[in-house]
C-alpha positions in Angstrom: 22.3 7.2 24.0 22.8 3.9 22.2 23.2 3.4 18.6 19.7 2.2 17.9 18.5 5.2 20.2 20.0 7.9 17.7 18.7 6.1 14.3 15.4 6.3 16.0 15.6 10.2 16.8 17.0 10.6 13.2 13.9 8.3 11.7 11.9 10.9 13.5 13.3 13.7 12.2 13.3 12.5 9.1 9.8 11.7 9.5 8.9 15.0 10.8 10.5 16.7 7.4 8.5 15.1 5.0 5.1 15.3 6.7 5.7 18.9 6.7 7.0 19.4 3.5 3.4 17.8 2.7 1.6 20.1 4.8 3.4 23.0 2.9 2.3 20.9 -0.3 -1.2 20.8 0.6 -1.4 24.4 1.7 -0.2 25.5 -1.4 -2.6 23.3 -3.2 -5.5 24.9 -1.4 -4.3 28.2 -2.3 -3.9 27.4 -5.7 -7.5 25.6 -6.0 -9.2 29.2 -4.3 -6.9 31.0 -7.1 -8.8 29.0 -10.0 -12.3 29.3 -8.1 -12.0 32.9 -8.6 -11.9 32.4 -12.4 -14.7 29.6 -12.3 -17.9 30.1 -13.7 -18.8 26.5 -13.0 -20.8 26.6 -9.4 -20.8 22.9 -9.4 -17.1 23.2 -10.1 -16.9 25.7 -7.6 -18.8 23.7 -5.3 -16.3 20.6 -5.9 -13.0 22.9 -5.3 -14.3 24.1 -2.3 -15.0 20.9 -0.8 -12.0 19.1 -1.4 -10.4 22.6 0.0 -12.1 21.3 3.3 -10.9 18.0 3.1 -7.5 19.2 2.4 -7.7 21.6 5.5 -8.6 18.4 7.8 -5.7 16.5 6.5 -3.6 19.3 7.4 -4.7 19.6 11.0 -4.3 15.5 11.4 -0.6 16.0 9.7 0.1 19.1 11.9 -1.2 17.0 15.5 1.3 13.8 14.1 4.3 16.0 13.7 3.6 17.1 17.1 3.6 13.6 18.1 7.0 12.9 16.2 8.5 15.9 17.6 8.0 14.4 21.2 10.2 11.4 20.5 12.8 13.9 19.6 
């Protein structure tokens, strides 16, 4: 394995770190946002939380298919 071989494997793990550390991020995130829509007695509020809980879900699945990606360079 060459020099500029290994930098590439270690740019990948690297890569694969942070992504996941956002996914863990995000998850959190969604967990905390359905926490606070418990206590919500806004319904459009409610409405709005729960939404952006969606789009948050999609990013997660996109982030979780790329790591998968990175991980096959590895």
């Amino acid at each position: 394995m060459t020099k500029q071989d290994k930098q590439n494997q270690k740019n990948h793990r690297e890569k694969v770190k942070k992504m996941q550390e956002m996914v863990n991020n995000t998850l959190q995130n969604v967990y905390d946002t359905e926490v606070a829509i418990e206590h919500e007695d806004c319904a459009a509020k409610v409405q709005k939380c729960r939404t952006k809980n969606i789009q948050r879900l999609e990013s997660v699945e996109d982030a979780r298919r790329e790591i998968e990606e990175e991980r096959s360079y590895l």
